[in-house]
C-alpha positions in Angstrom: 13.7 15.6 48.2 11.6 13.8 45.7 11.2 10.0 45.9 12.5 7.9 43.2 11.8 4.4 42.3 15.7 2.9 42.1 16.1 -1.1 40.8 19.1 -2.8 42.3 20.6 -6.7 41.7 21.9 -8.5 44.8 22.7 -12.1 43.6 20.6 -12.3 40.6 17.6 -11.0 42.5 17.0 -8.0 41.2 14.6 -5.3 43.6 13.1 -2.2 42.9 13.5 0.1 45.9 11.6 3.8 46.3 14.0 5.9 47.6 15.0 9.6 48.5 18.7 8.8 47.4 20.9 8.8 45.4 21.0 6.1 42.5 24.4 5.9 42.3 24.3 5.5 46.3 21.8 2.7 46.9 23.8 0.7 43.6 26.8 1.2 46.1 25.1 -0.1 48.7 23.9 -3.4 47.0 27.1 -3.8 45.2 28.6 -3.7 49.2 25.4 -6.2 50.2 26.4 -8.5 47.3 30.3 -8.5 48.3 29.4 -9.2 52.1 27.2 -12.3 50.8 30.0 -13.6 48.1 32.1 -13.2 51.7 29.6 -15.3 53.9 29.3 -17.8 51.1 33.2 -18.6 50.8 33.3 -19.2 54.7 31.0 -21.6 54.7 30.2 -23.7 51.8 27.2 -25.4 53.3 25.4 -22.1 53.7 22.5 -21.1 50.9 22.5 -17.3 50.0 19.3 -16.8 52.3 21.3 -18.0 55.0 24.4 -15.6 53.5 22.0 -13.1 53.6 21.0 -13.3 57.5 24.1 -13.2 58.5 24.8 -10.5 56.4 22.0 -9.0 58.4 23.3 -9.8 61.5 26.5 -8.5 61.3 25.1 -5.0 59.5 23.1 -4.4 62.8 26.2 -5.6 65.0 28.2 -3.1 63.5 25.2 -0.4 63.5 24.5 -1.1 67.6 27.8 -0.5 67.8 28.2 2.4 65.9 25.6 3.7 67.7 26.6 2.9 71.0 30.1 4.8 70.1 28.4 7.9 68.9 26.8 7.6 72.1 29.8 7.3 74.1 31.7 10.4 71.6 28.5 12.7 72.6 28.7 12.1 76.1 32.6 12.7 76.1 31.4 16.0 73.5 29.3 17.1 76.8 31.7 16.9 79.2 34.3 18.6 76.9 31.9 21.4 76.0 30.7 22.0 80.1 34.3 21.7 81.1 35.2 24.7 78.4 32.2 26.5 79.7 33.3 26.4 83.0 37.2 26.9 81.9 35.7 30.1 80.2 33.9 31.2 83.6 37.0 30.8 85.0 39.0 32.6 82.7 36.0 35.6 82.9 36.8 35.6 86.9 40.1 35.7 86.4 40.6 38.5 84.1 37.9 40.5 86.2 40.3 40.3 89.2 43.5 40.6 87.2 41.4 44.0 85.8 40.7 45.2 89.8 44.3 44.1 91.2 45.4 46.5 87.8 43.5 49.6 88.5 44.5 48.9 92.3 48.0 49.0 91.3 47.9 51.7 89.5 46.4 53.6 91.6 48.5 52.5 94.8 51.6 53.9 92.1 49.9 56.9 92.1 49.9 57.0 95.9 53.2 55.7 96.1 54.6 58.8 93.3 52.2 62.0 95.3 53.6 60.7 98.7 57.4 60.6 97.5 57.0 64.5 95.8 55.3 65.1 99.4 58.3 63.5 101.1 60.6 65.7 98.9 59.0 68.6 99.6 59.0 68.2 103.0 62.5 67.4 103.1 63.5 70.2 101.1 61.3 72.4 103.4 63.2 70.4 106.3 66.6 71.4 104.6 65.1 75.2 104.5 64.5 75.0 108.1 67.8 74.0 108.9 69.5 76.2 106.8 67.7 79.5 108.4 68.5 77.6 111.7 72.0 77.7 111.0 72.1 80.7 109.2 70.2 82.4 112.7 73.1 81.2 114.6 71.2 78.0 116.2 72.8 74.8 115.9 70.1 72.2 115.0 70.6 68.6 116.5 67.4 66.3 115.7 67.5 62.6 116.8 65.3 60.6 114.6 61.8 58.9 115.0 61.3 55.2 115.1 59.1 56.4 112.3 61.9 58.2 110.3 63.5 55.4 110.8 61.6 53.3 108.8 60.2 55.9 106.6 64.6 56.0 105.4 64.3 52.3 105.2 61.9 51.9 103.4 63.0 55.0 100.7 66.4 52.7 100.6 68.4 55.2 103.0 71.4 53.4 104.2 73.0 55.6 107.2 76.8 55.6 107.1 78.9 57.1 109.9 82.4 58.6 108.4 85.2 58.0 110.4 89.1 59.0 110.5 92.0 56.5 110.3 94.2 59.6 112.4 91.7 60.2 114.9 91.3 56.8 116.0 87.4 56.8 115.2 87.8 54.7 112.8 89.9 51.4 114.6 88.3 48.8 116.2 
């Protein structure tokens, strides 16, 4: 931006200021200059409007090394927040990599699960051939069960059930 030359009063003084700003700002800025002298003055009726004026000064660069020192502090808290989401995000990126592998793991243990039950139905409708031609050939077919039937039943949900009579006395205990 061009440079300007800008006059400004503060307290009958007037200055003539070159500036990159705006005119309307830097009048804004005196007229707030002027105010904070008028202020100083009424505290302290003793004071001149040099003196006004440096304590003006003062409390303008109090307020700006404070400012300053909370932009500071808001940065440093801006850091931590912004390296926390980063790592929040890494996280998350982990995460949804092993949520994408135990997926595709599942599914493909389903698939398992699914070809081994048709196999176990075939085989057990094979099994029921078997018996059938057994029977049908005159042989009487007596199988006692595996520990590993056993648990294969248990774990398909079979619940075995013996059926008793109430006439026979099977059935009374």
């Amino acid at each position: 931006m061009a440079k300007k030359r800008v006059s400004i009063q503060i307290e009958g003084r007037s200055y003539a200021l070159i500036t990159s700003d705006d005119e309307k700002y830097v009048e804004s800025v005196a007229d707030e200059i002027t105010k904070r002298i008028r202020k100083a003055a009424q505290t302290s009726r003793h004071l001149d409007t040099r003196d006004c004026a440096v304590l003006v000064a003062l409390d303008l660069c109090d307020d700006r090394n404070k400012a300053i020192k909370k932009n500071k502090e808001m940065v440093g808290k801006a850091d931590k927040i912004i390296q926390n989401t980063n790592e929040l995000n890494k996280y998350c990126k982990d995460y949804k990599e092993k949520l994408t592998e135990a997926i595709n793991e599942n599914t493909s243990l389903v698939r398992r699960v699914r070809a081994l039950e048709k196999q176990l139905k075939s085989l057990s409708d094979e099994n029921g051939e078997l018996k059938k031609a057994l029977k049908d050939g005159g042989i009487e077919y007596s199988h006692k069960k595996t520990e590993d039937e056993k648990r294969a039943e248990k774990m398909m949900g079979y619940v075995p059930m013996k059926q008793g009579s109430l006439f026979d006395g099977n059935g009374k205990k």
